[in-house]
DRENTORKOL-3810 file (N, C-alpha, C; in nm, 4 decimals):
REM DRENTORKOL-3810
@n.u->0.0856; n.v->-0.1176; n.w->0.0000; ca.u->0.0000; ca.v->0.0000; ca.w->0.0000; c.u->0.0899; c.v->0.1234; c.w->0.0000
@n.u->0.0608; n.v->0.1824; n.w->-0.1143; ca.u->0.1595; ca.v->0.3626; ca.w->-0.1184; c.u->0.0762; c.v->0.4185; c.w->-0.0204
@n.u->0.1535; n.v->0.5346; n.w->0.0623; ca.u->0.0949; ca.v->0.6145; ca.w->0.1132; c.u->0.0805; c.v->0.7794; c.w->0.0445
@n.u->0.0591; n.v->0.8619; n.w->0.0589; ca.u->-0.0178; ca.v->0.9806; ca.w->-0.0289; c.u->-0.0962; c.v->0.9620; c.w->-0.1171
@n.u->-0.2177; n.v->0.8650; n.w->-0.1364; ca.u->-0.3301; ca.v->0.8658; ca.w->-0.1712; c.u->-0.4343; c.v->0.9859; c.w->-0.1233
@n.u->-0.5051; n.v->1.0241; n.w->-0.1979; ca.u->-0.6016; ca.v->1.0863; ca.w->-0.1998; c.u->-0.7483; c.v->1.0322; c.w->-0.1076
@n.u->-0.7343; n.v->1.0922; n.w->-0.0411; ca.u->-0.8706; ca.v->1.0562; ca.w->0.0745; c.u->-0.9933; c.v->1.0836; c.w->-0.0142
@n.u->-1.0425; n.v->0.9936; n.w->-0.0347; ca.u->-1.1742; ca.v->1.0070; ca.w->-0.0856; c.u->-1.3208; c.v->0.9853; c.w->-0.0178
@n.u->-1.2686; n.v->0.9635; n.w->0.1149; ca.u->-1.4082; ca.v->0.9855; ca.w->0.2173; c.u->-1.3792; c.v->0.9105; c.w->0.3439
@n.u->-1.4881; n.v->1.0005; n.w->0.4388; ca.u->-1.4199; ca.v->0.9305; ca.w->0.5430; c.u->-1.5920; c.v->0.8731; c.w->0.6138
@n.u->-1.5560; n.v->0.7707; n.w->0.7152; ca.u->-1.6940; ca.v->0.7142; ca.w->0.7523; c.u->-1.6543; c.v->0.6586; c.w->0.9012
@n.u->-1.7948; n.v->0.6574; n.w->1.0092; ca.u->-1.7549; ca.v->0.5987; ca.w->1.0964; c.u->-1.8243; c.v->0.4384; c.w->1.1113
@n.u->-1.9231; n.v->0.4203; n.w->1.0070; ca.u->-2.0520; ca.v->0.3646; ca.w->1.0408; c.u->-2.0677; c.v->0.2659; c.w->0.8690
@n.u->-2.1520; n.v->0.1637; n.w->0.8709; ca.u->-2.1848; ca.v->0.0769; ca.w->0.7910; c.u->-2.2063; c.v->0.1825; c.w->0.6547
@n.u->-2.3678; n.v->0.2740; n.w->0.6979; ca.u->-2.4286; ca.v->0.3601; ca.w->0.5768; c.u->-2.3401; c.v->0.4451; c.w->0.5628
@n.u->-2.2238; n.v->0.5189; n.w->0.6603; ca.u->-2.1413; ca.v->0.6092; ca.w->0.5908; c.u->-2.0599; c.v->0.5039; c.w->0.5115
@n.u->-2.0015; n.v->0.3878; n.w->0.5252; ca.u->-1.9527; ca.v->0.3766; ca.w->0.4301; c.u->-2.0096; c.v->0.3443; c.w->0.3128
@n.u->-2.1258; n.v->0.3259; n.w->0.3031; ca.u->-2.1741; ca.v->0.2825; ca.w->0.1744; c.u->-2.2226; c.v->0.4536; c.w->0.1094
@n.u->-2.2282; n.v->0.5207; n.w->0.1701; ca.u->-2.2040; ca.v->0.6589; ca.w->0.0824; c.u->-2.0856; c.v->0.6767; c.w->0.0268
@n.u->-1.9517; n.v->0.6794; n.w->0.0959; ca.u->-1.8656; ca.v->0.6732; ca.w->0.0446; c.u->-1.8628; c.v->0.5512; c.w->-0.0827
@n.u->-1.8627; n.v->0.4645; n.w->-0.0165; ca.u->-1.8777; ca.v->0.3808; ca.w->-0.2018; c.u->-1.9386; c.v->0.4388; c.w->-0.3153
@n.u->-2.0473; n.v->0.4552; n.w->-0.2601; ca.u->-2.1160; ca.v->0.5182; ca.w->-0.4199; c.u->-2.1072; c.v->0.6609; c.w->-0.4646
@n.u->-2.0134; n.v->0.7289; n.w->-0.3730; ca.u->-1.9796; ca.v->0.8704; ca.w->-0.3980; c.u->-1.8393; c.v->0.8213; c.w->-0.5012
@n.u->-1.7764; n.v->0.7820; n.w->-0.4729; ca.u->-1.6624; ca.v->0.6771; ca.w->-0.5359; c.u->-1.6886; c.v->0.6070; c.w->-0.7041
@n.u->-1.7984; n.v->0.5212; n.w->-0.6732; ca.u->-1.8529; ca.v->0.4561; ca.w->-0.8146; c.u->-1.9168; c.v->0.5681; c.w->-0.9001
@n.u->-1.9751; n.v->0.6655; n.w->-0.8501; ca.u->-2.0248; ca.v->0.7717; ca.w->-0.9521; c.u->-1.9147; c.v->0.8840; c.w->-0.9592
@n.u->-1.7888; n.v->0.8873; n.w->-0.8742; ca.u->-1.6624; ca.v->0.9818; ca.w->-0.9586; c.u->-1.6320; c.v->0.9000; c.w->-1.0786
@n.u->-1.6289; n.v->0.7501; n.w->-1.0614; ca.u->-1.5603; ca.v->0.7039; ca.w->-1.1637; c.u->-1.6166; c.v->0.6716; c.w->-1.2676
@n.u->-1.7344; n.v->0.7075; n.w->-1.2903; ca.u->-1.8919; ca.v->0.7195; ca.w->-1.3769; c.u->-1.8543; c.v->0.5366; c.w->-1.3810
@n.u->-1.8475; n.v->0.4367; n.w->-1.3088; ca.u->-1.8875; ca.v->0.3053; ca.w->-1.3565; c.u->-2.0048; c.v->0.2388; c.w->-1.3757
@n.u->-1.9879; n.v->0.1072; n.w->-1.5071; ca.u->-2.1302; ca.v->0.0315; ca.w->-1.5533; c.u->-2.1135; c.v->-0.0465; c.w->-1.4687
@n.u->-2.2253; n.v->-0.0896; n.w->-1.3626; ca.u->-2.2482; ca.v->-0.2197; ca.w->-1.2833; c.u->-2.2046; c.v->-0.2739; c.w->-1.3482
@n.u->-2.2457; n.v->-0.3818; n.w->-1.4733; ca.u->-2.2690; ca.v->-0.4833; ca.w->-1.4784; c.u->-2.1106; c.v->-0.5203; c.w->-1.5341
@n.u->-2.0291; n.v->-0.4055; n.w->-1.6126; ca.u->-1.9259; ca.v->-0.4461; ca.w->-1.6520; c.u->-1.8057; c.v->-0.4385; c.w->-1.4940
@n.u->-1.8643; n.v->-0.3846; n.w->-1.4618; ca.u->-1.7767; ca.v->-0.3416; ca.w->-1.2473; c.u->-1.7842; c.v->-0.5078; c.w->-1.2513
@n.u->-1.9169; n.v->-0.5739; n.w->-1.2157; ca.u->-1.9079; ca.v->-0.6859; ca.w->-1.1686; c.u->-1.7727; c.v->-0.7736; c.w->-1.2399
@n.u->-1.8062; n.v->-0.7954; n.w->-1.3382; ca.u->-1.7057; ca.v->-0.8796; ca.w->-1.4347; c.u->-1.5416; c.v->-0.8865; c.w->-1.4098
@n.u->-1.5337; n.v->-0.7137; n.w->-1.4280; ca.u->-1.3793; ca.v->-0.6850; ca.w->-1.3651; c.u->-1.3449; c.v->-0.7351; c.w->-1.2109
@n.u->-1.4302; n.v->-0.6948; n.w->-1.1267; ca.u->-1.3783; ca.v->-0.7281; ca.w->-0.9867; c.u->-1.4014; c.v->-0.8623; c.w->-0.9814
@n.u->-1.4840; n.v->-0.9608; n.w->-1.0811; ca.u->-1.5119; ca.v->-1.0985; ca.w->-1.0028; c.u->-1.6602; c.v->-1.1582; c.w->-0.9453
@n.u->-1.7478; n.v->-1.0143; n.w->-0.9384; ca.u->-1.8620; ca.v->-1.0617; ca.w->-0.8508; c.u->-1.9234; c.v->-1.1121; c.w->-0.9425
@n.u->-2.0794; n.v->-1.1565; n.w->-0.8862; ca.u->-2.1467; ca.v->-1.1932; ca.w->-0.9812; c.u->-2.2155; c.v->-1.0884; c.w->-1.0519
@n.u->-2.3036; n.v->-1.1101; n.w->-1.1754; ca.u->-2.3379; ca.v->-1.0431; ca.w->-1.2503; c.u->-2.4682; c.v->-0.9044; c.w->-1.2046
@n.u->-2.4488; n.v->-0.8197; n.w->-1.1492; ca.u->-2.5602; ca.v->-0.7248; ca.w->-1.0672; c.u->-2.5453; c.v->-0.7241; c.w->-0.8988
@n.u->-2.4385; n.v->-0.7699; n.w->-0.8990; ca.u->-2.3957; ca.v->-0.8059; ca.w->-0.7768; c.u->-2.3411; c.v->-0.6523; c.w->-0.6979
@n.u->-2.2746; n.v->-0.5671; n.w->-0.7654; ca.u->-2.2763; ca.v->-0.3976; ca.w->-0.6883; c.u->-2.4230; c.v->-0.3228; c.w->-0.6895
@n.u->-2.5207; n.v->-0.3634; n.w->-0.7642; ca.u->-2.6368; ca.v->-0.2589; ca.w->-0.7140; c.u->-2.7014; c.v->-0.3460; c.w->-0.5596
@n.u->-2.7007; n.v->-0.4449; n.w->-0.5723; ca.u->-2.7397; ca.v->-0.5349; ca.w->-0.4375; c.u->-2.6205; c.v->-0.4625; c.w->-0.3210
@n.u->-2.4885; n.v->-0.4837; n.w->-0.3373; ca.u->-2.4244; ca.v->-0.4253; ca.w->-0.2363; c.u->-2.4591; c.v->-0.2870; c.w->-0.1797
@n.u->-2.4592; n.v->-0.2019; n.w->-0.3045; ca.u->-2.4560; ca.v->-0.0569; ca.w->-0.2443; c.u->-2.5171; c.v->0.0626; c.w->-0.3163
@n.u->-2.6313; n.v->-0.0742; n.w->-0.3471; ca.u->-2.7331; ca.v->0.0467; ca.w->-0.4378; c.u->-2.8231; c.v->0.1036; c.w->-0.3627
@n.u->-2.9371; n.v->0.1762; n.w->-0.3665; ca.u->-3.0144; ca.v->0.2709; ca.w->-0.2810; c.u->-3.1018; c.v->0.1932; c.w->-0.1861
@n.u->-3.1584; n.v->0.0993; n.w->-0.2371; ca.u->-3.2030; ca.v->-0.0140; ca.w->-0.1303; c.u->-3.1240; c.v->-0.1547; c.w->-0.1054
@n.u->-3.0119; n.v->-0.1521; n.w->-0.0494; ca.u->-2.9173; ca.v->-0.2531; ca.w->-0.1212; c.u->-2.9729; c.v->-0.3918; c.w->0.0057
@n.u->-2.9820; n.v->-0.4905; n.w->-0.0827; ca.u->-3.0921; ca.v->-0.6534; ca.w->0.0077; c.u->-2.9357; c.v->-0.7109; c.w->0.0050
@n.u->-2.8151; n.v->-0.7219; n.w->0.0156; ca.u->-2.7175; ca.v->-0.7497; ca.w->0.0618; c.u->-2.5976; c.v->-0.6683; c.w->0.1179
@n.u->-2.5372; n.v->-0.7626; n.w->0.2668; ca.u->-2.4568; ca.v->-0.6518; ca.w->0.2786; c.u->-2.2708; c.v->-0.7061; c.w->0.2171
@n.u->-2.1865; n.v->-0.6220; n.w->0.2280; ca.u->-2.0650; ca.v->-0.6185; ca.w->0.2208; c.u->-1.9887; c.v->-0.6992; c.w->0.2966
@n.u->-1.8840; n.v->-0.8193; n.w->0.2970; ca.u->-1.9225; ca.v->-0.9190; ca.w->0.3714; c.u->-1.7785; c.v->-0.9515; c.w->0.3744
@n.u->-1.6694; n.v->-1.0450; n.w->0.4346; ca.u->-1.5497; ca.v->-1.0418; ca.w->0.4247; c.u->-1.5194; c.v->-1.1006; c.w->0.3248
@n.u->-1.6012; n.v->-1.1948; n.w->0.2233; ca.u->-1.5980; ca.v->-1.2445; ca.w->0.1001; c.u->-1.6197; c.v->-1.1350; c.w->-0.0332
@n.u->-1.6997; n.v->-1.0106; n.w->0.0406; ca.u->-1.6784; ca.v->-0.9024; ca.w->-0.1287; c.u->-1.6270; c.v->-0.7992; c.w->-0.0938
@n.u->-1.5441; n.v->-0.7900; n.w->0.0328; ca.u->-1.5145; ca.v->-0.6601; ca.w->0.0450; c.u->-1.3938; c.v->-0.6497; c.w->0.0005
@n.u->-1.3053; n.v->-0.7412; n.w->-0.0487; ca.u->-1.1845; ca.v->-0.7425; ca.w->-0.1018; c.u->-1.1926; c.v->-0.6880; c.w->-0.2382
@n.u->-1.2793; n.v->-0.8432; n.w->-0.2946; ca.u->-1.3029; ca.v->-0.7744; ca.w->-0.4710; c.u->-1.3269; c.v->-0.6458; c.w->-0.4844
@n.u->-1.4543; n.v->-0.6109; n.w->-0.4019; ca.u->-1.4960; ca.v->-0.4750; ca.w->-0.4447; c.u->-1.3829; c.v->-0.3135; c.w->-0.4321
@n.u->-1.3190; n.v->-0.3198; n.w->-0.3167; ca.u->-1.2476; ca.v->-0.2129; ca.w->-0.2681; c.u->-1.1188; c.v->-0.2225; c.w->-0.3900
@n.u->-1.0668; n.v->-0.3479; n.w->-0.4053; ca.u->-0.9577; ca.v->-0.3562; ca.w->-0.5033; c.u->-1.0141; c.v->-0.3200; c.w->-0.6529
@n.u->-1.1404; n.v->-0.3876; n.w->-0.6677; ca.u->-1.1778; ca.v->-0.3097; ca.w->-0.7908; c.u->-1.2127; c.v->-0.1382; c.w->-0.7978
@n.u->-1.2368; n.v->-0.0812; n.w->-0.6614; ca.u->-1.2621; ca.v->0.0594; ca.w->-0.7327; c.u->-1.1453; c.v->0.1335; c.w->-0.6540
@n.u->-1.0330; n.v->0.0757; n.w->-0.6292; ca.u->-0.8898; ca.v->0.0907; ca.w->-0.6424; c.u->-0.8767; c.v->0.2229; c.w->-0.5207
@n.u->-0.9402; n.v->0.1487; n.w->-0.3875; ca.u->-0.9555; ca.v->0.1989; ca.w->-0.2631; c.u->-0.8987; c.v->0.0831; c.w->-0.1144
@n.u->-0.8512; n.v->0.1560; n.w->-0.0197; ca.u->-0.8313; ca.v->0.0563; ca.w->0.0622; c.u->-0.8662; c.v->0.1325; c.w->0.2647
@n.u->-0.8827; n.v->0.1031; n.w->0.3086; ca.u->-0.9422; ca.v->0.1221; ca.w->0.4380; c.u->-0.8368; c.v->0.1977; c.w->0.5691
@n.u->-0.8046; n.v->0.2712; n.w->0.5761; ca.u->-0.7369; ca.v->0.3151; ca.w->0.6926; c.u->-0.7730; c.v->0.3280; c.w->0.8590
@n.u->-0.7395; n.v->0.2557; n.w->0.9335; ca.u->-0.7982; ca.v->0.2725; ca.w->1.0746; c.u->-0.6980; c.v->0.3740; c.w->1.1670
@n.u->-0.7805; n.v->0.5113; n.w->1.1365; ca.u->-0.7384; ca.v->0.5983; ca.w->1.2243; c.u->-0.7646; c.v->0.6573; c.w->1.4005
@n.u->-0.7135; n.v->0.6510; n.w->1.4734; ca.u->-0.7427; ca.v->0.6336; ca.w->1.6380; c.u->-0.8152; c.v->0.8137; c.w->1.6772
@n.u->-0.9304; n.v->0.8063; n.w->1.7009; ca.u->-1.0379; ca.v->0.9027; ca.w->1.7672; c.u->-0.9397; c.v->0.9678; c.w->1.9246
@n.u->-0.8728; n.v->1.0571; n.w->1.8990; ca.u->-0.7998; ca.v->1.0911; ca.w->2.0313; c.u->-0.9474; c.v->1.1324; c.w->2.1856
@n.u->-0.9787; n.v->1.1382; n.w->2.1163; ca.u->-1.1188; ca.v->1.1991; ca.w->2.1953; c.u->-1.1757; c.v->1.0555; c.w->2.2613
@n.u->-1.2230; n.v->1.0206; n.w->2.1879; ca.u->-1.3576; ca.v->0.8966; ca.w->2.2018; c.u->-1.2098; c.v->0.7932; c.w->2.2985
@n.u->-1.0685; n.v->0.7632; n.w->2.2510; ca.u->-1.0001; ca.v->0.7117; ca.w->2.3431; c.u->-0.9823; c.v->0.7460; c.w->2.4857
@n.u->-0.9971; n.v->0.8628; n.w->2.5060; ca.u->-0.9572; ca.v->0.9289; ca.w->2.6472; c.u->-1.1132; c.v->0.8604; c.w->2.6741
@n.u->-1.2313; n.v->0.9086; n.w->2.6615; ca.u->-1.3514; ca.v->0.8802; ca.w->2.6922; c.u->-1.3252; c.v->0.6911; c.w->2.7045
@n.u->-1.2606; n.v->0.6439; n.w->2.6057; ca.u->-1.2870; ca.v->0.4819; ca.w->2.6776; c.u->-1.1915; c.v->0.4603; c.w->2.8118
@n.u->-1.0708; n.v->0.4942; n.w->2.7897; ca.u->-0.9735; ca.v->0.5108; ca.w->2.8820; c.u->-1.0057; c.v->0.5644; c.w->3.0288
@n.u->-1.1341; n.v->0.6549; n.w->3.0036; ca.u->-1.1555; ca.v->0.7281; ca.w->3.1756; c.u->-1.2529; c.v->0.6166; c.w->3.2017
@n.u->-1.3516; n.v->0.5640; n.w->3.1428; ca.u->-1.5234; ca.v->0.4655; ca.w->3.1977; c.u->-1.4448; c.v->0.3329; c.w->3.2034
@n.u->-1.3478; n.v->0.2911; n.w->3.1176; ca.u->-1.3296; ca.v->0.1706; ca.w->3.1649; c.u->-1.1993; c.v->0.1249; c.w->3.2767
@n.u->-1.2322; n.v->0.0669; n.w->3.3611; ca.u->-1.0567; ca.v->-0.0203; ca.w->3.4155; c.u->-0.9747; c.v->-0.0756; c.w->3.3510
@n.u->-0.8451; n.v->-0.0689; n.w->3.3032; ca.u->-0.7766; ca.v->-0.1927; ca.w->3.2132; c.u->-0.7653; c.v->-0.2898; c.w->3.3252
@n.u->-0.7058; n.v->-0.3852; n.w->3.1730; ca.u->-0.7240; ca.v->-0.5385; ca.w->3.1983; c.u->-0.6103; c.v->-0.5465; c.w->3.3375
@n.u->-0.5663; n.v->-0.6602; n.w->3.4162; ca.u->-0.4741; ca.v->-0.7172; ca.w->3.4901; c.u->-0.3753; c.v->-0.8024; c.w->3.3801
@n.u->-0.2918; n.v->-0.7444; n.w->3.3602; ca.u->-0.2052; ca.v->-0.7785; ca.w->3.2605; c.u->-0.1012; c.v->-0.9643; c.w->3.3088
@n.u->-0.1541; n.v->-0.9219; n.w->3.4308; ca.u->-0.0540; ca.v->-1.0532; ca.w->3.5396; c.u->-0.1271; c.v->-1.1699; c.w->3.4595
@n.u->-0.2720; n.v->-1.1890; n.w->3.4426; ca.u->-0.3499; ca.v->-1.2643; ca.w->3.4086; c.u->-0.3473; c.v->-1.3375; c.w->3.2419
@n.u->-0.3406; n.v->-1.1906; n.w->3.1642; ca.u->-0.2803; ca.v->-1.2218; ca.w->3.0126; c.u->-0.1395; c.v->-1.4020; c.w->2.9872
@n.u->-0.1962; n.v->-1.4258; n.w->2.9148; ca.u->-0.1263; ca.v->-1.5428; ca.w->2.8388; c.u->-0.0238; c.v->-1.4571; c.w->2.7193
@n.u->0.0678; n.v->-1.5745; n.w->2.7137; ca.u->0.1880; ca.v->-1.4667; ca.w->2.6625; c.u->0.1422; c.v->-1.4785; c.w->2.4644
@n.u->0.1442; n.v->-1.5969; n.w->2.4425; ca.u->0.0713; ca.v->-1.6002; ca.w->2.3277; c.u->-0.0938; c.v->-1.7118; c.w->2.2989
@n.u->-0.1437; n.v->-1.6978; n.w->2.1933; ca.u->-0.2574; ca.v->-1.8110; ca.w->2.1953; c.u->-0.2303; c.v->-1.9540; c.w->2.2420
@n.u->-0.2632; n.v->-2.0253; n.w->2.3182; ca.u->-0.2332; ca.v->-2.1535; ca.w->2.3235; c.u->-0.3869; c.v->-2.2678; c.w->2.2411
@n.u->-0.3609; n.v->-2.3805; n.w->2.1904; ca.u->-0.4303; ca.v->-2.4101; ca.w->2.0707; c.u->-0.4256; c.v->-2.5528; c.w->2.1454
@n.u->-0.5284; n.v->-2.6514; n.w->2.1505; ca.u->-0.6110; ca.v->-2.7004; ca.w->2.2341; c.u->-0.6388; c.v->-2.8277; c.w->2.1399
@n.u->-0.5781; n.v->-2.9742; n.w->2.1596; ca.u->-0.6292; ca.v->-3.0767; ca.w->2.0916; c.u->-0.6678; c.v->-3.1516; c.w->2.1983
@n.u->-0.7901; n.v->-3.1949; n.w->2.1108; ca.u->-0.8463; ca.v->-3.3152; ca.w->2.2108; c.u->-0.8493; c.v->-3.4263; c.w->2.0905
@n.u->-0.7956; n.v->-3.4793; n.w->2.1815; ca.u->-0.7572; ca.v->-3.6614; ca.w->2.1621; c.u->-0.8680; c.v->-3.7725; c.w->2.1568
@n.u->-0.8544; n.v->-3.8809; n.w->2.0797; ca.u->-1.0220; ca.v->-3.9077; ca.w->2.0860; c.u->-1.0252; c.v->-3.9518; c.w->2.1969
@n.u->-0.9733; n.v->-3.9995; n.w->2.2879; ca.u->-1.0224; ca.v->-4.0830; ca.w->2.4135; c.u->-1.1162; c.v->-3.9617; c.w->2.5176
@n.u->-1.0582; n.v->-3.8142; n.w->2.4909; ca.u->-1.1297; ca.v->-3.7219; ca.w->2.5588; c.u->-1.2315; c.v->-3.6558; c.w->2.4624
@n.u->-1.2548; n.v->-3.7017; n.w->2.3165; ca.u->-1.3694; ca.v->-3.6726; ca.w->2.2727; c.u->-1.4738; c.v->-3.7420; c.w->2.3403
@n.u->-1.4373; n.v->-3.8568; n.w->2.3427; ca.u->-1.5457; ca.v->-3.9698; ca.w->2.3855; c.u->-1.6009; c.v->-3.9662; c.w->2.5318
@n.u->-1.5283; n.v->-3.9363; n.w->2.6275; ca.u->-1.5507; ca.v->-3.8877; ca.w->2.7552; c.u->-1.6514; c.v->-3.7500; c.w->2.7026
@n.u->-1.6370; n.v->-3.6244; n.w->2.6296; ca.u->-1.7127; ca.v->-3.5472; ca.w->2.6288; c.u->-1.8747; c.v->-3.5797; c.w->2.5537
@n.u->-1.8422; n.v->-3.7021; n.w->2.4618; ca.u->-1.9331; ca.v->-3.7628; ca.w->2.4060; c.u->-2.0329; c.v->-3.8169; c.w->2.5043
@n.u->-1.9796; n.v->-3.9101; n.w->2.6109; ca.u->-2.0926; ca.v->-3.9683; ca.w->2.6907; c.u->-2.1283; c.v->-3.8516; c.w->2.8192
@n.u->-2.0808; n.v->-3.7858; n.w->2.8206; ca.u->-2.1145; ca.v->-3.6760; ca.w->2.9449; c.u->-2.2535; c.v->-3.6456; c.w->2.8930
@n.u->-2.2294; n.v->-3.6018; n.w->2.7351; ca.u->-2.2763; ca.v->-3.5064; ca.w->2.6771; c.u->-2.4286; c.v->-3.6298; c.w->2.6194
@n.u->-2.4017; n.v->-3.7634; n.w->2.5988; ca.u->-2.5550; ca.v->-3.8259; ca.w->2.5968; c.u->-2.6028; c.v->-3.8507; c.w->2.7176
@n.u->-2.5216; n.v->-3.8275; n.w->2.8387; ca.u->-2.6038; ca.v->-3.8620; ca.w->2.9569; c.u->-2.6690; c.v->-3.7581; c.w->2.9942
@n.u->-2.6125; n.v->-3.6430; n.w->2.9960; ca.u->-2.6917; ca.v->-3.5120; ca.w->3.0526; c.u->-2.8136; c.v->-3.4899; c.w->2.9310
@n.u->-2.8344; n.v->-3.5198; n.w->2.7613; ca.u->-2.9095; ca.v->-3.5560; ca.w->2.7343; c.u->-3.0626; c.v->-3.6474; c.w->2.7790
@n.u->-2.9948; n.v->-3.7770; n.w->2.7913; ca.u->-3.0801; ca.v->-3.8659; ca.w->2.8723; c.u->-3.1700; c.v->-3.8213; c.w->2.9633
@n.u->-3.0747; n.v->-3.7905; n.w->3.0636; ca.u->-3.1642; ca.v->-3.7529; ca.w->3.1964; c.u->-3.2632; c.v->-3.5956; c.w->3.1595
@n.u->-3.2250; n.v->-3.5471; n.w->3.0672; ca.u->-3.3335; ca.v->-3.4129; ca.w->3.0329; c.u->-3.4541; c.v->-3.4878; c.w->2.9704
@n.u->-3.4821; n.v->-3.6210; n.w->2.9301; ca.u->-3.5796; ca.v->-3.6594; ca.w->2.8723; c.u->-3.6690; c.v->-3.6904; c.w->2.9749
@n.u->-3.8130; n.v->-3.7058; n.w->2.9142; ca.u->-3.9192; ca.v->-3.7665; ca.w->3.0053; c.u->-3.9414; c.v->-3.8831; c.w->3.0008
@n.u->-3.9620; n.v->-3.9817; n.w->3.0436; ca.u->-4.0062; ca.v->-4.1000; ca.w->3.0697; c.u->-4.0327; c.v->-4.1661; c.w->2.9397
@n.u->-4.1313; n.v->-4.1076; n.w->2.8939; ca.u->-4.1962; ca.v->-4.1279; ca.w->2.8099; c.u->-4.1242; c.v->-4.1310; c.w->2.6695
@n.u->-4.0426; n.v->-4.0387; n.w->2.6450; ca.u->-3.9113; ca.v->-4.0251; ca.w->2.5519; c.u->-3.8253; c.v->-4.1346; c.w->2.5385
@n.u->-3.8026; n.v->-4.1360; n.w->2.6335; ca.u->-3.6634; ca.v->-4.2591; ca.w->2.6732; c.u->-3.7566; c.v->-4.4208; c.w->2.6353
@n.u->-3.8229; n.v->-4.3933; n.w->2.6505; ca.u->-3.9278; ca.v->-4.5811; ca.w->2.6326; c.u->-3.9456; c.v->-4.5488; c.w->2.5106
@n.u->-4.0113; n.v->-4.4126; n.w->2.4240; ca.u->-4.0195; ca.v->-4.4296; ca.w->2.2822; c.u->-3.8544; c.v->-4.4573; c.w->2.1868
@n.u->-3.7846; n.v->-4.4154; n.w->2.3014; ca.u->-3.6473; ca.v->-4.4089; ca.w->2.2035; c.u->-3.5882; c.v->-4.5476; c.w->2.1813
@n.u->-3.6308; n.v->-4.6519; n.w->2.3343; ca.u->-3.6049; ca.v->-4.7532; ca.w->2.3544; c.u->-3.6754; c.v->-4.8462; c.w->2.2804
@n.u->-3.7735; n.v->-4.8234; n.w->2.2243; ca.u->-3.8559; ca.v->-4.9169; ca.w->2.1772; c.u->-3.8147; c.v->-4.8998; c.w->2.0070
@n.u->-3.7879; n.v->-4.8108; n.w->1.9930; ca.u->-3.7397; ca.v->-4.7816; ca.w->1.8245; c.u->-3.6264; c.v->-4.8532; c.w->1.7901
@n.u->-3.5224; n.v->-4.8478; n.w->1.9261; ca.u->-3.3879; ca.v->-4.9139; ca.w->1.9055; c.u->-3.4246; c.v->-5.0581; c.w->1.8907
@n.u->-3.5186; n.v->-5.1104; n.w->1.9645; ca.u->-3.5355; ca.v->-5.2652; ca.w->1.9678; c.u->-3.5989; c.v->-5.2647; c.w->1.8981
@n.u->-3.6856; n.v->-5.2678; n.w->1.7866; ca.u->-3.7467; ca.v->-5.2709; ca.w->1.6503; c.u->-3.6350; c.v->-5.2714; c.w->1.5637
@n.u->-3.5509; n.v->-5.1805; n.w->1.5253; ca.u->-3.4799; ca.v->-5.1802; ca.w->1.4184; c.u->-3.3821; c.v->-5.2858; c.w->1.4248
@n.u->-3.3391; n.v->-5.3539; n.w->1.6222; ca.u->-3.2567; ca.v->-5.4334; ca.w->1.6182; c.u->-3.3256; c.v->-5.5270; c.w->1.5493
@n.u->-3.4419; n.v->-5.5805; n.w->1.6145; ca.u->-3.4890; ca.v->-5.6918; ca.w->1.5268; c.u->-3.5607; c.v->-5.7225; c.w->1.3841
@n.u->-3.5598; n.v->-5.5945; n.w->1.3418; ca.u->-3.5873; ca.v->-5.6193; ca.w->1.2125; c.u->-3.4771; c.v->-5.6603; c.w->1.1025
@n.u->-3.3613; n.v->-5.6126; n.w->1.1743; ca.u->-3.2184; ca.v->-5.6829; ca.w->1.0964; c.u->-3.1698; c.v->-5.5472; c.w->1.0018
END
């Protein structure tokens, strides 16, 4: 990403950015249908995104195509204001507590299976009486039907 680009709008919010988009698509006088083609989407696929009643939203699957096709990219700039305001209402964290990086978690089948029967017994016992004899009686039918 070069930096000294030309700011072409700024937004804090979903609908501001979709003004900015289409303040954007009408500098660059573009045809939907040929937009779609170039970026990849499907065919009518930018008036659904960010047309005046748009029935889809912008999604982490088109927000790539689209921004690269109208040859824009996203800057996250820090609100000095609105920070002090989070900084005074909230407490920070206890940093003692923080983990130094992600730690990533396999379970082995012998402890799937332990979570497996926990997980049909606490089932079980949520059933009624009446459940458990219909469930029982289905199992012994199908046993003996082969």
């Amino acid at each position: 990403m070069t930096a000294g680009g030309r700011i072409v709008g700024e937004f804090a919010d979903y609908p501001g950015m979709l003004d900015t988009l289409r303040a954007r698509v009408d500098e660059l006088a573009i045809n939907g249908e040929r937009f779609d083609e170039f970026a990849g989407l499907p065919r009518g696929y930018l008036s659904k995104l960010i047309g005046v009643r748009p029935v889809r939203r912008i999604s982490m699957v088109s927000m790539g195509p689209l921004f690269s096709a109208l040859g824009i990219y996203c800057i996250v700039v820090e609100n000095p204001a609105a920070t002090q305001r989070l900084k005074n209402r909230i407490k920070p964290r206890n940093n003692a507590y923080m983990r130094a990086s992600y730690t990533h978690l396999a379970i082995t089948n012998r402890q799937g299976s332990r979570i497996q029967k926990l997980g049909r017994a606490a089932r079980w016992k949520r059933l009624s009486r009446v459940e458990r004899k219909d469930i029982m009686r289905a199992i012994a039918l199908k046993r003996w039907r082969g």
